[in-house]
VOPAGU-2260 file (C-alpha; in pm, 1 decimal, decimal comma):
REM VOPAGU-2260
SITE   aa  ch    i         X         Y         Z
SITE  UNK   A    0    9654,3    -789,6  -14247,1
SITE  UNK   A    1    9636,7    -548,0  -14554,5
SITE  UNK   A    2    9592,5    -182,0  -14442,9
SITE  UNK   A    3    9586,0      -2,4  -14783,0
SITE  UNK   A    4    9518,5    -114,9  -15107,1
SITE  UNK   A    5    9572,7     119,1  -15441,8
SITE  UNK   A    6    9413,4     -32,5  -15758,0
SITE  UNK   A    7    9402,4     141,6  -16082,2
SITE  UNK   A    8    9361,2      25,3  -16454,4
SITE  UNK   A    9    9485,5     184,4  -16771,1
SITE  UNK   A   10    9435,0      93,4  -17127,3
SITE  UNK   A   11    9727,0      75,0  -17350,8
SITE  UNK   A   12    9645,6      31,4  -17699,1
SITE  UNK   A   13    9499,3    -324,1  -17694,2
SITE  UNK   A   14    9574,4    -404,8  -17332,1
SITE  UNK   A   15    9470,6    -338,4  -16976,0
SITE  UNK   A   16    9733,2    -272,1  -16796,7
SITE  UNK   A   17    9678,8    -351,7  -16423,7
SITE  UNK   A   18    9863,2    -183,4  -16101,3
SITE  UNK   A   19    9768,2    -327,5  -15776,5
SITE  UNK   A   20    9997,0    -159,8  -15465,0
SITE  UNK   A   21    9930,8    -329,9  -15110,1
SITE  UNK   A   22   10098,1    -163,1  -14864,3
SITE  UNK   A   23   10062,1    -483,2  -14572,6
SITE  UNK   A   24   10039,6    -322,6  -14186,8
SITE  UNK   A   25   10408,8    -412,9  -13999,5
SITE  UNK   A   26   10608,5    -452,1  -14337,7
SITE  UNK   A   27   10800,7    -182,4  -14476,6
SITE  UNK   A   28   10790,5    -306,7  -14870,1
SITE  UNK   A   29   10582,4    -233,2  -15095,0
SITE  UNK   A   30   10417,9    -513,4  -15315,0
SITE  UNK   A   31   10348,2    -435,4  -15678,5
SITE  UNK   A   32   10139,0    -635,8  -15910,7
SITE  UNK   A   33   10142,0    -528,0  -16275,2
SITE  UNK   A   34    9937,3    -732,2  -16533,1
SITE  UNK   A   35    9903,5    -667,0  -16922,5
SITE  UNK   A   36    9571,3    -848,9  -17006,0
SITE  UNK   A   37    9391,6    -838,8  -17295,2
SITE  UNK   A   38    9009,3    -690,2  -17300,0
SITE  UNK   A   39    8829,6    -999,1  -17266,1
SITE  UNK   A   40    9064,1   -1122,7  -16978,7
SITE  UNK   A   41    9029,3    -821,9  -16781,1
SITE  UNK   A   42    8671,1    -845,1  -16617,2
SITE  UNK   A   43    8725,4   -1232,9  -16541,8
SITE  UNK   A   44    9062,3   -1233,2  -16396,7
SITE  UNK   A   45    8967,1    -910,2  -16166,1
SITE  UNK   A   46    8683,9   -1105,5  -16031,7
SITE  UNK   A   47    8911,7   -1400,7  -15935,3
SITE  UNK   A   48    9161,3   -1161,6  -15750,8
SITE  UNK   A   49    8922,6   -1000,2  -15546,4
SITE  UNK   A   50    8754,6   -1321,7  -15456,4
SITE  UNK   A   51    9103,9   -1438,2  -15349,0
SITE  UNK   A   52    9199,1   -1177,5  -15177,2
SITE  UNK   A   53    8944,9   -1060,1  -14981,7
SITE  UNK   A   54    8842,4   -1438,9  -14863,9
SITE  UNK   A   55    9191,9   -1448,3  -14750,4
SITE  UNK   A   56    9316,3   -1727,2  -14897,7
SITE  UNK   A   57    9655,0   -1796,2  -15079,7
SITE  UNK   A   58    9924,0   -1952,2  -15187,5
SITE  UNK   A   59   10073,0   -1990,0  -14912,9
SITE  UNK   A   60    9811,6   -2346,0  -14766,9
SITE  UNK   A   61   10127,9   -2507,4  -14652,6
SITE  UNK   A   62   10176,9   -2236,5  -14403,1
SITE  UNK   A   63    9794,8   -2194,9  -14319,0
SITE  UNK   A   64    9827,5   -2576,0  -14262,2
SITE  UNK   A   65   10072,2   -2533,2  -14011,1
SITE  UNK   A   66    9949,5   -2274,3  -13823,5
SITE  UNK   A   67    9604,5   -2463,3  -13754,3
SITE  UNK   A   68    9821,0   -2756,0  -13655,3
SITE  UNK   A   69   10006,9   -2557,2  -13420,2
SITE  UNK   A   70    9649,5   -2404,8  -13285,8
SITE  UNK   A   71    9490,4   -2749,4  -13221,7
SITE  UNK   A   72    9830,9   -2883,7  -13066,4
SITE  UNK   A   73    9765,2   -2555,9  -12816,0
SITE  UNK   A   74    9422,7   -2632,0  -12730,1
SITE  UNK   A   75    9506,6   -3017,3  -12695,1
SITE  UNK   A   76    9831,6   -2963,6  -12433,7
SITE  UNK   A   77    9641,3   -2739,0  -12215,8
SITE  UNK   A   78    9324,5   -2879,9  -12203,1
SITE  UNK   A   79    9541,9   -3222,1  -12099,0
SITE  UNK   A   80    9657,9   -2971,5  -11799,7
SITE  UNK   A   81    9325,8   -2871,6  -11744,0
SITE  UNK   A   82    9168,8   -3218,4  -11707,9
SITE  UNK   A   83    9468,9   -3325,9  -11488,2
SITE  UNK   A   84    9425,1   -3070,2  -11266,0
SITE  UNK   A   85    9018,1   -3177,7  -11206,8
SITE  UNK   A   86    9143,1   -3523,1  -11206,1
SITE  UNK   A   87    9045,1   -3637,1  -11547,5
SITE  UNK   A   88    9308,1   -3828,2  -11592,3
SITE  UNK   A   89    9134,5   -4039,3  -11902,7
SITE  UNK   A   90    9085,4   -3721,5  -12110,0
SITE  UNK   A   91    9409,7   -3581,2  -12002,4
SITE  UNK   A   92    9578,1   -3867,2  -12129,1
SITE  UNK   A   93    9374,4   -3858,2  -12469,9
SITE  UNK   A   94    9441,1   -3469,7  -12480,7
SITE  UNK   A   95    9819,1   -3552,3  -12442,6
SITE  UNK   A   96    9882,1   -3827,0  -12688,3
SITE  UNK   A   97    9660,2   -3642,9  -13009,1
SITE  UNK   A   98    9878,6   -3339,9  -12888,9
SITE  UNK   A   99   10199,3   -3504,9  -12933,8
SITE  UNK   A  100   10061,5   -3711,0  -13252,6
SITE  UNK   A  101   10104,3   -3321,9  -13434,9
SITE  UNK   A  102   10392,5   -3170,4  -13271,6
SITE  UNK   A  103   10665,9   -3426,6  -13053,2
SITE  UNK   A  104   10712,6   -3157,4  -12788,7
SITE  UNK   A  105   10957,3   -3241,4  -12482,0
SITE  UNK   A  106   10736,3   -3085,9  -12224,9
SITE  UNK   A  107   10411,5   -3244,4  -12322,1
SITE  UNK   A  108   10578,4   -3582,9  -12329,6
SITE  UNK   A  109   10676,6   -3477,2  -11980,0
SITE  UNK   A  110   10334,4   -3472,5  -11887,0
SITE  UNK   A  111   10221,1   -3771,4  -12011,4
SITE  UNK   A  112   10500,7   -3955,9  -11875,5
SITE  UNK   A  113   10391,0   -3848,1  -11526,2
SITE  UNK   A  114   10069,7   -3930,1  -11599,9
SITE  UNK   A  115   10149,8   -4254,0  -11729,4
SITE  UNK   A  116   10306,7   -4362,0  -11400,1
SITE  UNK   A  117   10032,7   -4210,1  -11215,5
SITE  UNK   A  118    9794,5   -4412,5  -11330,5
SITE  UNK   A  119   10016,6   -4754,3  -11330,4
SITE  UNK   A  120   10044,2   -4772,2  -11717,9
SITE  UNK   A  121   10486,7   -4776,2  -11607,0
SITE  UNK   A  122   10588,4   -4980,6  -11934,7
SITE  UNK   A  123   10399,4   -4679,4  -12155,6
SITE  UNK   A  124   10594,9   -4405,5  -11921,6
SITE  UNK   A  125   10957,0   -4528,9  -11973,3
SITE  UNK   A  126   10860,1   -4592,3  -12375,8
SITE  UNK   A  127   10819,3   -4201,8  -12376,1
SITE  UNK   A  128   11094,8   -4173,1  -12115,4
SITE  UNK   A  129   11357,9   -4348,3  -12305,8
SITE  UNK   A  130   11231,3   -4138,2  -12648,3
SITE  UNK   A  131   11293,4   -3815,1  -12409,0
SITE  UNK   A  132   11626,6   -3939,5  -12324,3
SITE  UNK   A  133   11721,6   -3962,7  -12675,2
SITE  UNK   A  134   11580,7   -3576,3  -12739,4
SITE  UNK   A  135   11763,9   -3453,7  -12419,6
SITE  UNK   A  136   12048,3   -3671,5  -12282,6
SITE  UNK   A  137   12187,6   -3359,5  -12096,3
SITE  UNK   A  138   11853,0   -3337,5  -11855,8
SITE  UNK   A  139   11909,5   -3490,5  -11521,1
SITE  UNK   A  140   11539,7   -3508,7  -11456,9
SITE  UNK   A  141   11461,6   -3785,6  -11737,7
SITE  UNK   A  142   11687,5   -4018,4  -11595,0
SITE  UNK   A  143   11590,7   -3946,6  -11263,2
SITE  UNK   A  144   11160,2   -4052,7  -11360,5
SITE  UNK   A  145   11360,2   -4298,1  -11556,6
SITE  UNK   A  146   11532,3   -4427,7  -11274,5
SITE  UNK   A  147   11179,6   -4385,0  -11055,9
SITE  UNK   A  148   10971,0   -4598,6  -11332,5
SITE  UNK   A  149   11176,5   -4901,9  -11335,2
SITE  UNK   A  150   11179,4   -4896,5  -10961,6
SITE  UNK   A  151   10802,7   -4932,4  -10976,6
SITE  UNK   A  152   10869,0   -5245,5  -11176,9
SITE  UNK   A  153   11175,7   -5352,5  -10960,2
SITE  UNK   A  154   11373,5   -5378,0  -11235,7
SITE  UNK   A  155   11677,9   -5274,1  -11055,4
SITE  UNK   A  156   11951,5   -5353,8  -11301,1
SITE  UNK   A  157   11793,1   -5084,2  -11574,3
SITE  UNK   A  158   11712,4   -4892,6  -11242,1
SITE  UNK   A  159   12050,3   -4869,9  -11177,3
SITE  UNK   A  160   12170,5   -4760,3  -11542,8
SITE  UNK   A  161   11932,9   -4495,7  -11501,1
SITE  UNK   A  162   12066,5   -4321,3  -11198,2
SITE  UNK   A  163   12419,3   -4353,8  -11308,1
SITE  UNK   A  164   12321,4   -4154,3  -11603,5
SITE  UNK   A  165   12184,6   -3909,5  -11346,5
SITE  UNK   A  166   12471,1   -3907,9  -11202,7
SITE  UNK   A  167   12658,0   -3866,5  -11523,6
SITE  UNK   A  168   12468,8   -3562,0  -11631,1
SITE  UNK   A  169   12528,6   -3387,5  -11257,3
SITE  UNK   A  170   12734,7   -3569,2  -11052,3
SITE  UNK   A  171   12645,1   -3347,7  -10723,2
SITE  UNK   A  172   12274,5   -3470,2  -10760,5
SITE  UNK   A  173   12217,0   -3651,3  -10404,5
SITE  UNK   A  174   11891,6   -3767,8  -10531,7
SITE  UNK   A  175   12055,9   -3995,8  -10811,6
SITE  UNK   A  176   12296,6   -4138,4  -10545,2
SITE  UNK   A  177   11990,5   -4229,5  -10322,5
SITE  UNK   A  178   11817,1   -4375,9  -10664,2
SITE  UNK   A  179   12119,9   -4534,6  -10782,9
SITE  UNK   A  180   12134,8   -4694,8  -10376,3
SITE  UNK   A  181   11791,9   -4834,9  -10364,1
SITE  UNK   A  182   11883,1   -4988,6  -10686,6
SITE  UNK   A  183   12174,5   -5153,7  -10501,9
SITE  UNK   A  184   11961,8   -5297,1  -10267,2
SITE  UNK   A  185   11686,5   -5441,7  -10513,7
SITE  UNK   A  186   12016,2   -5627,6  -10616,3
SITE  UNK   A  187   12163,4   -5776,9  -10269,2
SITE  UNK   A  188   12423,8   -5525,3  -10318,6
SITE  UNK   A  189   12480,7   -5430,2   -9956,1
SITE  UNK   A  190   12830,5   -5214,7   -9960,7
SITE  UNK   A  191   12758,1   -5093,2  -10270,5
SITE  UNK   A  192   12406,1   -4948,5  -10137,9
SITE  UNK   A  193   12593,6   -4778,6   -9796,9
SITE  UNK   A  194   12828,0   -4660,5  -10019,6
SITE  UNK   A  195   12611,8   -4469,8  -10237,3
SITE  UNK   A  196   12381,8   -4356,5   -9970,4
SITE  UNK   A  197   12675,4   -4217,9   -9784,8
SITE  UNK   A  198   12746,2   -3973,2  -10115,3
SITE  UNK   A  199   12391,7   -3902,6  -10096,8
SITE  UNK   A  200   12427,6   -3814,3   -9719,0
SITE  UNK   A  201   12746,9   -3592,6   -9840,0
SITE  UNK   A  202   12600,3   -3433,1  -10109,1
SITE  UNK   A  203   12284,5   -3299,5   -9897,5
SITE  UNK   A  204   12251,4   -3223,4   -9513,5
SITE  UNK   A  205   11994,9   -3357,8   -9305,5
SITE  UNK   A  206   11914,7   -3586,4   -9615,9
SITE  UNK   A  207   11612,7   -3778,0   -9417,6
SITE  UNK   A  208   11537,9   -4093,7   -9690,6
SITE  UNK   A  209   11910,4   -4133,0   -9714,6
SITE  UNK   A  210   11977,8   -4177,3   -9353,3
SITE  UNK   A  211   11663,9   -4404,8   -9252,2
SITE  UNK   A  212   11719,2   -4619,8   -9538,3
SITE  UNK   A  213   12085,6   -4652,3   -9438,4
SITE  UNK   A  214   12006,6   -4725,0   -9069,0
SITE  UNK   A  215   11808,1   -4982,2   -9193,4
SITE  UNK   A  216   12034,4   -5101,9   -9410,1
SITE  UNK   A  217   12308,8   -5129,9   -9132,9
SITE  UNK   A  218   12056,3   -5320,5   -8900,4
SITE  UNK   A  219   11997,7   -5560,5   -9136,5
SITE  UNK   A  220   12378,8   -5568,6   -9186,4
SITE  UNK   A  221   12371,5   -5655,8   -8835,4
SITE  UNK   A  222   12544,0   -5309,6   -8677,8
SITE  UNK   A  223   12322,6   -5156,7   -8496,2
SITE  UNK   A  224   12581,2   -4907,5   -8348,4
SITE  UNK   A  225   12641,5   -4757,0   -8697,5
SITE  UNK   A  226   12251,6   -4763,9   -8763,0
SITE  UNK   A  227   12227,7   -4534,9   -8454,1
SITE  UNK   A  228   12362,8   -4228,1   -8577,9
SITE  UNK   A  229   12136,2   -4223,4   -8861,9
SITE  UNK   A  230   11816,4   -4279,2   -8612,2
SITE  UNK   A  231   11933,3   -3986,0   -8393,8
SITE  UNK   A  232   12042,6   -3745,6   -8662,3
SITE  UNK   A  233   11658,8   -3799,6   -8803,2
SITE  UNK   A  234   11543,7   -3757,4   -8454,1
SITE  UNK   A  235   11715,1   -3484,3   -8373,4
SITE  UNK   A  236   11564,8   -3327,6   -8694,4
SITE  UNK   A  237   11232,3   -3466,4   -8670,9
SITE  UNK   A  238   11095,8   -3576,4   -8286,9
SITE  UNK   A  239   10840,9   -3780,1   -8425,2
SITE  UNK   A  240   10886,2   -3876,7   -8720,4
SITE  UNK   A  241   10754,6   -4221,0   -8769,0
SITE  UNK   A  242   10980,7   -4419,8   -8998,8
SITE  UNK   A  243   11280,8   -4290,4   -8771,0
SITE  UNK   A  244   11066,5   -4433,6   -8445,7
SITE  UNK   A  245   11020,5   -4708,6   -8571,4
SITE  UNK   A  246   11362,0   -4799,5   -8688,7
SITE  UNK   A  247   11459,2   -4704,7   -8347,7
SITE  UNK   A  248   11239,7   -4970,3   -8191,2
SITE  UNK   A  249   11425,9   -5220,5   -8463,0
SITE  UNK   A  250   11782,6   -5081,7   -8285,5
SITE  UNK   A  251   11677,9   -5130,7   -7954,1
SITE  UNK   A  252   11548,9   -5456,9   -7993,9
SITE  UNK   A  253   11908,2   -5591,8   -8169,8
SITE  UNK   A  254   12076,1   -5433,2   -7854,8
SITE  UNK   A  255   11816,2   -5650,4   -7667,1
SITE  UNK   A  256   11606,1   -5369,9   -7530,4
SITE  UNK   A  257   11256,1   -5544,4   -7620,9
SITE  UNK   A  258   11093,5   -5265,2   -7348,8
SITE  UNK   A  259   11231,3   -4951,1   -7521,8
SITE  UNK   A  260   11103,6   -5110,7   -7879,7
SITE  UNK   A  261   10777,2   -5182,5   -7734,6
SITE  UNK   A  262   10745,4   -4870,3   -7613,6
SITE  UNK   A  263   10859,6   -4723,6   -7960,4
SITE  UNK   A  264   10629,0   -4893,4   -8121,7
SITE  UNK   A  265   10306,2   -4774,9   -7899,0
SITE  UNK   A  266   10413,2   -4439,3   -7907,0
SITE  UNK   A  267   10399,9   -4439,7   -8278,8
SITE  UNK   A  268   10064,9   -4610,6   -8266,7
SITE  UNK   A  269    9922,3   -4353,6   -8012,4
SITE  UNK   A  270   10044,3   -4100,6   -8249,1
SITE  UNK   A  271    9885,0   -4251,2   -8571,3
SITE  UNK   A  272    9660,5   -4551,5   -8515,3
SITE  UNK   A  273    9632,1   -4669,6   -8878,5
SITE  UNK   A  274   10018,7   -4709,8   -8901,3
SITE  UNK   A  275   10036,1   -5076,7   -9043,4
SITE  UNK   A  276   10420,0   -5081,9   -9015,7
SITE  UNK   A  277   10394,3   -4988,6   -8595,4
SITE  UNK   A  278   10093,8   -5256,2   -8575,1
SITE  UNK   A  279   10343,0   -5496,5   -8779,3
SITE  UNK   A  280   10660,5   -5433,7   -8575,6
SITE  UNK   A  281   10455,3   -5475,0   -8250,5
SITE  UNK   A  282   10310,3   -5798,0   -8329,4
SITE  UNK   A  283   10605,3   -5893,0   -8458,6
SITE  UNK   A  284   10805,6   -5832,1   -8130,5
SITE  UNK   A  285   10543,8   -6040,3   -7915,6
SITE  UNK   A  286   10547,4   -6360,7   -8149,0
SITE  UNK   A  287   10916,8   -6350,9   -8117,0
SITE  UNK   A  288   10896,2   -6289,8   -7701,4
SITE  UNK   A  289   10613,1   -6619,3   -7746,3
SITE  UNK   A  290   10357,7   -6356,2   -7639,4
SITE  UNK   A  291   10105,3   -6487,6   -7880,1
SITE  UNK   A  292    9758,1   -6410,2   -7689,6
SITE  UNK   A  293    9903,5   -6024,4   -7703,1
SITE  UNK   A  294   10012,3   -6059,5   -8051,8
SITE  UNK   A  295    9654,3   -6180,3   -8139,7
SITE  UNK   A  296    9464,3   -5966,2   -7930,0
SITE  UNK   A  297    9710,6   -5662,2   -8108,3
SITE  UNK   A  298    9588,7   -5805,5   -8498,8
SITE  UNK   A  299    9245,3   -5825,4   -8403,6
SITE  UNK   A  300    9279,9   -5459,2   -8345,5
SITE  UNK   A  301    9455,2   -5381,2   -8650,9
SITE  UNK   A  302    9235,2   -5604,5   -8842,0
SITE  UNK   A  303    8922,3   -5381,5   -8743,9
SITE  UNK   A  304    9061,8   -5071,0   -8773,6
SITE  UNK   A  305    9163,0   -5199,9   -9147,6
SITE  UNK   A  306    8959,0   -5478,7   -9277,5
SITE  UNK   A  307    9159,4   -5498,8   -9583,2
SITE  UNK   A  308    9505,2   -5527,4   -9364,0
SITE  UNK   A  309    9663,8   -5823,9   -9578,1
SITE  UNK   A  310   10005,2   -5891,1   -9392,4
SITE  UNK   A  311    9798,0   -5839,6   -9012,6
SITE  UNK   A  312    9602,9   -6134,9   -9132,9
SITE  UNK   A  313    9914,7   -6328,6   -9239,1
SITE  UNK   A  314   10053,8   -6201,5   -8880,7
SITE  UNK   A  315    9772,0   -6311,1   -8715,7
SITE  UNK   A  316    9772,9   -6651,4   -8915,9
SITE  UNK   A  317   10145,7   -6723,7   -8763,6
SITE  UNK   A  318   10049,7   -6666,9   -8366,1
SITE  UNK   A  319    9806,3   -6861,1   -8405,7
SITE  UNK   A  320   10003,1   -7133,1   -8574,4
SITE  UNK   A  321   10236,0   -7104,0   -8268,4
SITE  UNK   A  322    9974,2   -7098,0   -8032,2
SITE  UNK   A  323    9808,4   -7449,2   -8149,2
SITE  UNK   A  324    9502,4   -7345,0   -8333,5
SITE  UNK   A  325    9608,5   -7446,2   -8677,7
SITE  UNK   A  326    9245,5   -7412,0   -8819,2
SITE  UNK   A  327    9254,6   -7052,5   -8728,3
SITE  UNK   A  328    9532,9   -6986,9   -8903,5
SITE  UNK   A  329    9448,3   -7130,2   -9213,9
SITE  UNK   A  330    9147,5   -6899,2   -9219,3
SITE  UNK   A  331    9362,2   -6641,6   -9171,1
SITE  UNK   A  332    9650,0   -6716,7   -9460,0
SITE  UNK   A  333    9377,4   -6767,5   -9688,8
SITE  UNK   A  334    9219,3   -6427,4   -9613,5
SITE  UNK   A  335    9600,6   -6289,8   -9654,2
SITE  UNK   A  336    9599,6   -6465,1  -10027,9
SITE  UNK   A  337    9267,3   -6342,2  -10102,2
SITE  UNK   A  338    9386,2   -5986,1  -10016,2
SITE  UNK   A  339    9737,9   -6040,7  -10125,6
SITE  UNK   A  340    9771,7   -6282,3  -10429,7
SITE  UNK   A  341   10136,1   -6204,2  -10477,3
SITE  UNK   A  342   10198,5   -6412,7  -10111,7
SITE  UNK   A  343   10120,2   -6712,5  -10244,3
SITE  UNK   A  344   10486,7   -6806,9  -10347,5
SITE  UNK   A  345   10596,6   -6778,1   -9937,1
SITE  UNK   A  346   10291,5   -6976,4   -9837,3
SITE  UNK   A  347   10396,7   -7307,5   -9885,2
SITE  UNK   A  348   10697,2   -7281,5   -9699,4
SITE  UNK   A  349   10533,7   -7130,1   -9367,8
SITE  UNK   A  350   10505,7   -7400,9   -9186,8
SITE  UNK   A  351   10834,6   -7453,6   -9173,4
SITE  UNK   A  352   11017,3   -7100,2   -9168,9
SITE  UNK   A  353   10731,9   -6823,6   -9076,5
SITE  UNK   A  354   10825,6   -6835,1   -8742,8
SITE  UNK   A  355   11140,8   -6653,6   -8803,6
SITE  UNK   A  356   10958,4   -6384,7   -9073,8
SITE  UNK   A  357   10969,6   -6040,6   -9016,1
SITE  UNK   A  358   10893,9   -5691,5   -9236,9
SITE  UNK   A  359   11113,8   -5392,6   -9249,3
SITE  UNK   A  360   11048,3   -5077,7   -9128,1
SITE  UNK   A  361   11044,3   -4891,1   -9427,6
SITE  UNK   A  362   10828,8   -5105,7   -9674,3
SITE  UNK   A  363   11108,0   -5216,8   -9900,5
């Protein structure tokens, strides 16, 4: 911004000779401008410099250039944050990408990562995860969402590179072990996965995720005992928390104790009576007991409470398999496909095996 601007003209023989001072606000120098024109140059080139000068413009359009790029990448980031916070998620993502198409900024590709897995588009959100990776490999947090997206895909083997970078970058992060341990388990690693949730249970007390998905590792594993001190050190945290109930119906029904499940599994139902998993474990218990009028009767409640309940139809579809009406359960498998499509690979074989089918408690 010019504050001050001294202009006078002299004539030296045959020439104007031209001394422009412009003392700019916030600089210390002084600029001079001395010209030796001749008479009929004088009146034309004047006009030209005032024109120039007071309009603005200069030289300098590279730097204008990049200052009205750097404006418009503003406005474009935060009205992305904007329309993500008031659930725009369409024009956030627009505002994001033409953003980053002037200025490849780490934090907006941040937010458009999240947003990419937010709204399912995963393959798009590790693209811009990897490319983050490469700008930042010292940043936990990439590989963790890293790590995250590929579990969405259950592509456990990149899943697992990812949290061992994690874990490379801060090898005290718990949350990398428990990544790096659910990757394990997407690949019938079973030691490996206790293993790593142990560190995880190490690293950071009272670690809830870690121990319920390691008692439920260990009951599958077929120790129950072990599984135990998971279940009560969740309990003991959290009365009534619902994952750790349930998992503590699973216990007591490997240590035979089909009363104490079912009443684990009711008591987590009174609590929350749209809990699919409790409705699941339940009806699970009393086709296995040969209760099947109870394990109907227990569907057809689920079923109403959640007309779109794919696995309470499939459920449903098995007790009544067992209990001789093989029409009904037809009905009820294809209802389970219709709502389910990705089923269709275990259907064929149900006849044979379902009776022996069960879910965990976690949804893994």
């Amino acid at each position: 911004m010019t504050d001050k601007i001294i202009f006078f003209a002299r004539r030296e023989r045959r020439l104007y000779s031209i001394v422009i001072k412009v003392f700019q606000l916030g600089y210390s120098s002084v600029h001079i401008i001395n010209v030796h024109l001749q008479p009929n140059q004088f009146e034309t080139t004047m006009a030209n410099f005032f024109k120039s000068f007071f309009s603005g413009k200069s030289e300098s359009t590279e730097e204008d250039k990049q200052k009205s790029e750097k404006k418009n990448f503003e406005i474009l980031k935060y009205d992305g944050l904007r329309a993500q916070r008031l659930g725009r998620l369409d024009y956030a993502e627009k505002c994001f990408a033409g953003a980053l198409a002037i200025e490849e900024e780490f934090e907006t590709m941040s937010y458009l990562s999240q947003l990419y897995l937010q709204t399912g588009e995963v393959e798009k959100g590790i693209e811009l995860l990897q490319r983050m990776a490469d700008l930042e490999p010292h940043l936990t947090n990439t590989f963790l969402t890293l790590a995250h997206a590929y579990y969405l895909q259950e592509a456990y083997a990149e899943m697992s590179k990812a949290a061992q970078k994690a874990i490379e970058t801060d090898p005290e992060n718990a949350s990398a072990y428990l990544l790096l341990a659910k990757a394990d388990r997407g690949l019938k690693e079973d030691f490996e996965t206790i293993a790593h949730l142990t560190k995880a249970v190490l690293l950071k007390e009272g670690y809830t995720e870690a121990h319920l998905l390691r008692a439920e590792v260990l009951l599958e594993m077929h120790q129950p005992k072990e599984a135990q001190e998971d279940i009560a050190a969740v309990l003991e945290q959290s009365p009534e928390d619902e994952a750790a109930l349930l998992l503590h119906g699973k216990l007591n029904e490997a240590l035979g104790n089909t009363e104490g499940a079912e009443a684990d599994y009711r008591n987590v139902i009174e609590m929350n009576p749209f809990s699919e998993q409790a409705f699941l474990c339940m009806g699970q218990l009393y086709i296995t007991q040969q209760k099947l009028t109870e394990a109907i009767e227990l569907f057809d409640e689920a079923i109403e409470l959640n007309p779109s309940f794919a696995k309470a139809y499939h459920e449903r579809g098995r007790a009544k398999l067992a209990n001789g009406d093989q029409e009904g359960s037809v009905e009820d498998m294809k209802k389970s496909l219709e709502l389910n499509p990705k089923e269709g690979a275990q259907v064929s074989g149900m006849f044979a095996n379902q009776m022996g089918k069960s879910t965990n408690v976690l949804g893994l």
